[in-house]
C-alpha positions as a Markdown table, in Angstrom:
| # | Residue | x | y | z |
|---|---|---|---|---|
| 1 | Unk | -27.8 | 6.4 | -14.8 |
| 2 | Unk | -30.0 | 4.5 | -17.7 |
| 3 | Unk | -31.3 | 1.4 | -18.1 |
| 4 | Unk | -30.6 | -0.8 | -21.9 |
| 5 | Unk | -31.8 | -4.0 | -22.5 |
| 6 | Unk | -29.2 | -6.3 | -23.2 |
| 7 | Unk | -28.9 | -7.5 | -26.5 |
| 8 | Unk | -28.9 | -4.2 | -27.9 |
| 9 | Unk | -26.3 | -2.8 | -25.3 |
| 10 | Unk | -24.0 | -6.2 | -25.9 |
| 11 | Unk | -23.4 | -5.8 | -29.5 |
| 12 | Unk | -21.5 | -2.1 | -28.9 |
| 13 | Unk | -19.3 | -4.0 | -25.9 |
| 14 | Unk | -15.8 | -5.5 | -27.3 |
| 15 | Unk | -15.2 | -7.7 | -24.7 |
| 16 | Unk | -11.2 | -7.3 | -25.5 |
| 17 | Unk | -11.1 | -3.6 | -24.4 |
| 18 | Unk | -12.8 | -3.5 | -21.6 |
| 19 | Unk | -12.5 | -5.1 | -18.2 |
| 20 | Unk | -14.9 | -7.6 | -15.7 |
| 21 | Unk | -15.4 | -8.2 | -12.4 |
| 22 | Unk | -17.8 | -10.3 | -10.5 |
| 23 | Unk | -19.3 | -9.6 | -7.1 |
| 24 | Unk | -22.5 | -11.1 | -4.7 |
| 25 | Unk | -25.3 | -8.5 | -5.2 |
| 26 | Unk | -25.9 | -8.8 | -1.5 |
| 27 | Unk | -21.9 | -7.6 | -0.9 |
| 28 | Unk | -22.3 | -5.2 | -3.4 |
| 29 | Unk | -25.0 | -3.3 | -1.5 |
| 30 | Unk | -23.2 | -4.1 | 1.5 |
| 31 | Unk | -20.4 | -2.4 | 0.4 |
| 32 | Unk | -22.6 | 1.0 | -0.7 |
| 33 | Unk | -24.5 | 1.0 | 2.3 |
| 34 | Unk | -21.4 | 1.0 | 4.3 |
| 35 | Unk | -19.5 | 3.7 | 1.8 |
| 36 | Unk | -22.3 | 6.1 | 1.3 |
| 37 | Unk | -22.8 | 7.7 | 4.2 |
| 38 | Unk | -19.0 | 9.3 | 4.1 |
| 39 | Unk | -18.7 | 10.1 | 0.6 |
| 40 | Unk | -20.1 | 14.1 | 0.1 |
| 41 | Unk | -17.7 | 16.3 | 0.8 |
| 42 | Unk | -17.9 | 18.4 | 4.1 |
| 43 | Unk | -17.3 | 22.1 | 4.5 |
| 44 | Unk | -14.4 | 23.1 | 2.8 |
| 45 | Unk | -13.5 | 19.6 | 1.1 |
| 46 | Unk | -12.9 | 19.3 | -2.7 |
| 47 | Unk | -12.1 | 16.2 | -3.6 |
| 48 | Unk | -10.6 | 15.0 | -7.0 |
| 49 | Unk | -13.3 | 12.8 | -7.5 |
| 50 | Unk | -16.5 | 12.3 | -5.2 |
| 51 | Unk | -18.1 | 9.5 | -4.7 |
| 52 | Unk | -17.1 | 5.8 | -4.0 |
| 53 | Unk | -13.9 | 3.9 | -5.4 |
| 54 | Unk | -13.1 | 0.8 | -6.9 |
| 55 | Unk | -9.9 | -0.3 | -6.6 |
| 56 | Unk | -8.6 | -3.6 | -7.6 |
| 57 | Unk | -5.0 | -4.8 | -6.4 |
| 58 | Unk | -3.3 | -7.6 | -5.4 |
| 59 | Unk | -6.7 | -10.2 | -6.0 |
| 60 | Unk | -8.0 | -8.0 | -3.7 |
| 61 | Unk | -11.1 | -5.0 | -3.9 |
| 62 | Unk | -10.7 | -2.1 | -1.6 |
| 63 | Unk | -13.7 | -0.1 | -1.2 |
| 64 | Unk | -13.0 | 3.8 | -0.6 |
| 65 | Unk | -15.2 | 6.8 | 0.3 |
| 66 | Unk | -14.8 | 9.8 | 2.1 |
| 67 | Unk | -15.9 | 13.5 | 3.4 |
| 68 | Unk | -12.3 | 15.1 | 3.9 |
| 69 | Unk | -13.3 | 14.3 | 7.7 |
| 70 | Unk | -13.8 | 10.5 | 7.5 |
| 71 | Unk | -13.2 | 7.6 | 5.3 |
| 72 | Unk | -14.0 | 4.2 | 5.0 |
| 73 | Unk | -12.1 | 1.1 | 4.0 |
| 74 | Unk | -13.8 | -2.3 | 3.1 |
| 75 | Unk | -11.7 | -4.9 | 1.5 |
| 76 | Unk | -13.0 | -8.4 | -0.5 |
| 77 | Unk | -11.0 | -10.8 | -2.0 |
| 78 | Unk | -11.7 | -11.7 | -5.4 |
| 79 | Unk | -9.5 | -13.7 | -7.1 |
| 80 | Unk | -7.5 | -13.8 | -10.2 |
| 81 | Unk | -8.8 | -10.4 | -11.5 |
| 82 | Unk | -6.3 | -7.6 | -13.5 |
| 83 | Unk | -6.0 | -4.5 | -11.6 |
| 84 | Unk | -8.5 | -1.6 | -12.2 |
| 85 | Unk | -9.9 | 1.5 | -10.6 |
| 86 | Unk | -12.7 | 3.7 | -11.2 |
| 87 | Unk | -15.2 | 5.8 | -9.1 |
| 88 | Unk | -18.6 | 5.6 | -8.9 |
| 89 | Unk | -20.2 | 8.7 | -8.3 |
| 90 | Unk | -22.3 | 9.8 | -5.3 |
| 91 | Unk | -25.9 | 10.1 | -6.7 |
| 92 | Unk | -25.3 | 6.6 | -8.9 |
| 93 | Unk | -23.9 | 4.5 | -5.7 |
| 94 | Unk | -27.3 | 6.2 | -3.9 |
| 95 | Unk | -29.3 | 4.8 | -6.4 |
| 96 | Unk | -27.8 | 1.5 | -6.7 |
| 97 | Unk | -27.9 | 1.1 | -3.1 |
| 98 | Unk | -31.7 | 0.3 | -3.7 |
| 99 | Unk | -31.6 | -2.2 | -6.6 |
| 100 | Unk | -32.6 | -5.5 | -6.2 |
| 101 | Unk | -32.2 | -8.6 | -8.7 |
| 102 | Unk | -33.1 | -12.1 | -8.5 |
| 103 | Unk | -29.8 | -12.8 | -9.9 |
| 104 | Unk | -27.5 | -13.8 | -7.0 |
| 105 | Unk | -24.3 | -12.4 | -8.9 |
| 106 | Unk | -23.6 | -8.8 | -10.6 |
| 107 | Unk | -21.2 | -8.6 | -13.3 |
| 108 | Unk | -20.0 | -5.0 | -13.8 |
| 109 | Unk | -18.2 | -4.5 | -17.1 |
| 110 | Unk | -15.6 | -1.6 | -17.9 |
| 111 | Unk | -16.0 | -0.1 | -20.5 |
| 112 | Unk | -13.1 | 1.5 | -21.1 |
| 113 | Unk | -13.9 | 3.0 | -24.4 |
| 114 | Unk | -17.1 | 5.2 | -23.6 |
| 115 | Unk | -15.6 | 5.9 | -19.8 |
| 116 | Unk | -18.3 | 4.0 | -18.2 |
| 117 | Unk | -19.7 | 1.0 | -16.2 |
| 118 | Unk | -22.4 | -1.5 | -17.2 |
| 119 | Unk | -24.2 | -3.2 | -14.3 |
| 120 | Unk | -25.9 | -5.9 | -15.5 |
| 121 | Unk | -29.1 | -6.7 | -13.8 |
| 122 | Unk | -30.9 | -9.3 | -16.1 |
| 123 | Unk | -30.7 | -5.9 | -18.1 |
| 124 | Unk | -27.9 | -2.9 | -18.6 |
| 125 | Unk | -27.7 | -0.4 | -16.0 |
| 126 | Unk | -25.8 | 2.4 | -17.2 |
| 127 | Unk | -23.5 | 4.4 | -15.1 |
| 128 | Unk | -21.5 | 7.5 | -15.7 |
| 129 | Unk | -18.0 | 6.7 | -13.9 |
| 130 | Unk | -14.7 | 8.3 | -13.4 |
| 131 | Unk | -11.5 | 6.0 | -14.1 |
| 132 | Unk | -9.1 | 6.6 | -11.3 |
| 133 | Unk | -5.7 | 7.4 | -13.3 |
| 134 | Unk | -4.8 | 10.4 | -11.0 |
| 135 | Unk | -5.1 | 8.4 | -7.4 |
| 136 | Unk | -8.6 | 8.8 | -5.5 |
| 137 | Unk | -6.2 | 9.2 | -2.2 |
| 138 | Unk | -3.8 | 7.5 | -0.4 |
| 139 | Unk | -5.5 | 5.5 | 1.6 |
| 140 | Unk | -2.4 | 2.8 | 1.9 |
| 141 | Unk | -0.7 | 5.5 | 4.2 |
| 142 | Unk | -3.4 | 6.1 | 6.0 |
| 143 | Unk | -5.0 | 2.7 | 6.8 |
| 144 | Unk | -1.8 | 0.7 | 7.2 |
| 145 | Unk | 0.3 | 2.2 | 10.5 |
| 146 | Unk | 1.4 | 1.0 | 13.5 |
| 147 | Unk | -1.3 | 2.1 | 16.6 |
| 148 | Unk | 0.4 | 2.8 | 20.1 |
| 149 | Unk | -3.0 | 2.4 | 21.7 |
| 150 | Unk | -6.0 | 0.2 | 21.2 |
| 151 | Unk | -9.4 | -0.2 | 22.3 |
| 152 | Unk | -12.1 | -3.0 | 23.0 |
| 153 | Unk | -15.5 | -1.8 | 23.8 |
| 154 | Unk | -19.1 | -2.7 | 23.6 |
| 155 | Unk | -20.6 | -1.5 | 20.5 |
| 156 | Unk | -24.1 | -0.7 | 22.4 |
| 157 | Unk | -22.8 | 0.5 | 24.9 |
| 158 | Unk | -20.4 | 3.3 | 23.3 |
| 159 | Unk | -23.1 | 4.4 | 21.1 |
| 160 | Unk | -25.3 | 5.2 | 24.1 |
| 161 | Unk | -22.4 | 7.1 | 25.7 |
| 162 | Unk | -22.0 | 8.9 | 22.9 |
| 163 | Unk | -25.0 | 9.6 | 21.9 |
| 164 | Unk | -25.3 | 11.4 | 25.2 |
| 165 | Unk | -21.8 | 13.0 | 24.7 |
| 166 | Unk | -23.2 | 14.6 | 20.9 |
| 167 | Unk | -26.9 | 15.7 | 23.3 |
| 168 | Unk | -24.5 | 17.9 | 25.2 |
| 169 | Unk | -22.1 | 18.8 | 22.5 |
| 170 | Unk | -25.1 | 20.5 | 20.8 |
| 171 | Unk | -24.3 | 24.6 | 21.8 |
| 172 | Unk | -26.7 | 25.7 | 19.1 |
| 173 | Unk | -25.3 | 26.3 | 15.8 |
| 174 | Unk | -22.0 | 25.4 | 17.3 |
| 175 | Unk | -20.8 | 22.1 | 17.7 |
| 176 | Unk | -18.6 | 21.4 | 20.8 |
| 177 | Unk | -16.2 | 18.3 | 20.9 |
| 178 | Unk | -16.3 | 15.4 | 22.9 |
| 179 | Unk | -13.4 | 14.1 | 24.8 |
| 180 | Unk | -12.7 | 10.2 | 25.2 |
| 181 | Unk | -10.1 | 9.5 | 27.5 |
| 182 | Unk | -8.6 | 5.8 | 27.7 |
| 183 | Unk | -6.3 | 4.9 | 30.4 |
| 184 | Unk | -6.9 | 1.6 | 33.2 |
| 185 | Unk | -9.5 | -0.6 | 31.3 |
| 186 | Unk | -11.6 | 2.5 | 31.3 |
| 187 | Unk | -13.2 | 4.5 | 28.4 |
| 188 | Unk | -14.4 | 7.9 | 29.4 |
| 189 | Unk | -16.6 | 10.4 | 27.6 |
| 190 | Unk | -16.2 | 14.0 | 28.3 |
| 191 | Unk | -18.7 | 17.0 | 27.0 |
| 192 | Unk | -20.2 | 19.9 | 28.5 |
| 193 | Unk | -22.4 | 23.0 | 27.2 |
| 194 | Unk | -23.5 | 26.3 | 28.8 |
| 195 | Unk | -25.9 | 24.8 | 30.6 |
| 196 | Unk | -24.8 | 21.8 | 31.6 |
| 197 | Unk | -21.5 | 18.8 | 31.4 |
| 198 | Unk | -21.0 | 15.1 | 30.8 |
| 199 | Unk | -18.7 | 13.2 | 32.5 |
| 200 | Unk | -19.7 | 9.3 | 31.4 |
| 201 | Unk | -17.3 | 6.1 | 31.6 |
| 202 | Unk | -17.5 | 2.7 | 30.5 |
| 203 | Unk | -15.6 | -0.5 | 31.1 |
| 204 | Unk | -13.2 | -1.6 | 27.8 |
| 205 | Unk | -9.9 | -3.7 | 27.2 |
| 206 | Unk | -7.3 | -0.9 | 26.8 |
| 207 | Unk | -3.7 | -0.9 | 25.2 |
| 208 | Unk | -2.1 | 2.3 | 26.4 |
| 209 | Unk | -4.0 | 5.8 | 27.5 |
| 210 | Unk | -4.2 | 8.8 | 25.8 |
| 211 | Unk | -6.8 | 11.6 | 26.0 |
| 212 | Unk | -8.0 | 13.0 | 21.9 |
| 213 | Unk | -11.2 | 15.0 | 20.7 |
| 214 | Unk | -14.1 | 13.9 | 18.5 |
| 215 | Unk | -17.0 | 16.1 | 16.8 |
| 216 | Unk | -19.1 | 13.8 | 18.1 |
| 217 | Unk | -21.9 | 14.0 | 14.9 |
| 218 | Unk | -19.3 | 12.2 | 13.3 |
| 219 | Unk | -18.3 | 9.6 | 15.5 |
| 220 | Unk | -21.6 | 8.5 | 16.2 |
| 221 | Unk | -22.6 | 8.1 | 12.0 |
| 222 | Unk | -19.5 | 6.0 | 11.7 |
| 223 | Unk | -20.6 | 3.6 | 15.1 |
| 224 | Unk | -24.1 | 3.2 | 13.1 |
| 225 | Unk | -22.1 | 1.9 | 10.6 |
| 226 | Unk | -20.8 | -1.2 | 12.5 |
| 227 | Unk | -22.5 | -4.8 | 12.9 |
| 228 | Unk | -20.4 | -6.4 | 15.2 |
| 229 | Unk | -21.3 | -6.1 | 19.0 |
| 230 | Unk | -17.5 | -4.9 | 19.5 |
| 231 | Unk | -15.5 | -2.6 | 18.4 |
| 232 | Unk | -12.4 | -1.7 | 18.3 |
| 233 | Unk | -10.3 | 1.8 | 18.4 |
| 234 | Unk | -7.0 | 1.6 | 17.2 |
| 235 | Unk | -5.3 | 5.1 | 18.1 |
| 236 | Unk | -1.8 | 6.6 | 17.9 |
| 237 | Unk | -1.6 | 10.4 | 19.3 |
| 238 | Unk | -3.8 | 12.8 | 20.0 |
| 239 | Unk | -3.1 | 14.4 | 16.3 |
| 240 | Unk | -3.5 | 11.1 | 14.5 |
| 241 | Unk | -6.8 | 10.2 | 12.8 |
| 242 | Unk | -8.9 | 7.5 | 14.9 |
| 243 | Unk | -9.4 | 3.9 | 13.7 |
| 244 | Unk | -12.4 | 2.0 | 14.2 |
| 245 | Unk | -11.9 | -1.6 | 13.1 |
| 246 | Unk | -14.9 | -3.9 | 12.4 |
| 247 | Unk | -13.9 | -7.1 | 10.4 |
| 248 | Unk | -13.0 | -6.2 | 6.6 |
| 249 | Unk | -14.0 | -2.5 | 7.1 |
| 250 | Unk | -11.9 | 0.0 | 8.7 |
| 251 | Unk | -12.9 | 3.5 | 9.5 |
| 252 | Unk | -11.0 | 6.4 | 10.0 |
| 253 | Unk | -11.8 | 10.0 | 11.8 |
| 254 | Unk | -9.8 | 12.7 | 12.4 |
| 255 | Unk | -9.5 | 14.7 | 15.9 |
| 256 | Unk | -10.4 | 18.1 | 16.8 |
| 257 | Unk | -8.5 | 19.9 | 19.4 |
| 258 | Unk | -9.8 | 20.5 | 22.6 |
C-alpha cells in the first residue's frame, strides 16, 4: 500500500478504462471492521483469494470475507453503478481500517489496467488488489436458503452465556464444543470439561427446536461483531451452517459434531 499525491497519480488514470464507485468513509470502515476479523484463513483453509471482497450487482454492494469456518455478508445499496468485483487483501483492508479523512466521501477508482485500486483520500492511496474473475465463493447459495428454525435472543445476554460456555470449553490445548439447544422459547447452552460442566438457559422467541454444536471461540468473535441489542439465529439442521442476522450483515458458522 503507497501513498501519491494526486495530480501526479491522475494524469496516468484514463478514466475510460477503469471503473468508480462512491461510498461514506464512515460505511467504509464499517464495513472492514465488520469483515476483518473473519478473513485469515484457519487451519487447513486455502482460499483462492484472501482477504475482503467487493462485489457489485444488481445496484447493490455485498461485502464478503471469510476463514473456511465463518463468513460475513454486508450488503449497501448504491445505485446506478456497473457491476465489478475485486478483493482487497488482508493486510491492506487492516490498514485501511485505521484511515481517517476529513472528506465525508471515498471514491475508489479501478484501475483496471495496472490491477489495482486507488483510494482517494485528499491524496492517492495505493492498493495492491485482486480482480475477482474466478468467483471469491458462492456466497449466494450459502446466504440465501430457506431456515426451518429461527431464533430471537438478547444480544447481552447470549454473549454472557457464552462466554461461560467457551470458559468451560477450554480443555487445554483442546477445544471442546458447545451445545445450544432451542426448543419451548428456551435457549440452552451446554459445555463441560474434566473438571467441571455447564448447563445455562436463557429465555428467546423460538421457531422450531433443534439441538447443533458450536466451537464456541468462534461463535463468541462473531456476537462481538453485532450492534443491535437482538439477534437473531436462523438455523436449518444440525449439519447446516448457523445464521446470525443483524440488519444488512449476515453471518454464517459452521457446526461441529458433538
Amino acid at each position: 500500500m503507497a501513498r501519491n499525491s494526486c495530480g501526479k497519480l491522475s494524469e496516468n488514470i484514463n478514466a475510460g478504462s477503469n471503473n468508480e464507485l462512491m461510498l461514506e468513509q464512515e460505511r467504509f470502515r464499517e464495513i472492514l471492521t465488520k469483515t476483518v476479523p473473519f478473513a485469515a484463513p484457519t487451519v487447513g483453509y486455502r482460499p483462492q483469494y484472501n482477504g475482503v471482497l467487493f462485489d457489485i450487482k444488481n445496484e447493490t454492494l455485498h461485502n464478503v470475507s471469510t476463514d473456511g469456518k465463518r463468513m460475513a455478508h454486508i450488503t449497501t445499496p448504491v445505485g446506478t453503478y456497473g457491476n465489478m468485483s475485486f478483493v482487497i487483501t488482508l493486510p491492506a483492508a487492516k490498514e485501511l481500517c485505521r484511515i481517517e479523512s476529513e472528506n465525508p466521501l471515498l471514491r475508489i477508482v479501478v484501475d483496471n489496467t495496472n490491477m489495482r485500486l486507488l483510494l482517494d483520500y485528499s491524496e492517492f492511496i495505493v492498493v495492491a488488489s485482486t480482480f475477482n474473475e474466478n468467483g471469491y465463493v458462492k456466497y449466494d447459495n450459502m446466504m440465501n436458503r430457506e431456515s426451518d428454525i429461527t431464533a430471537t435472543v438478547k444480544r447481552a445476554e447470549f454473549m454472557q452465556m457464552i462466554e461461560r460456555g467457551k470458559f468451560v470449553s477450554e480443555q487445554g490445548k483442546t477445544k471442546v464444543p458447545v451445545t445450544l439447544e432451542l426448543k419451548d422459547d428456551v435457549l440452552k447452552c451446554n459445555g463441560r470439561n474434566i473438571r467441571c460442566q455447564l448447563k445455562d438457559e436463557i429465555d428467546a422467541d423460538i421457531a422450531g427446536n433443534i439441538k447443533i454444536g458450536f466451537n464456541a471461540d468462534f461463535l463468541m468473535d462473531m456476537i462481538k461483531t453485532i450492534r443491535s441489542d437482538n439477534v437473531v439465529l436462523e438455523l436449518k439442521s444440525q449439519k447446516d451452517a448457523l445464521i446470525i442476522k443483524d440488519g444488512d450483515t449476515e453471518l454464517l458458522l459452521l457446526p461441529v459434531i458433538v
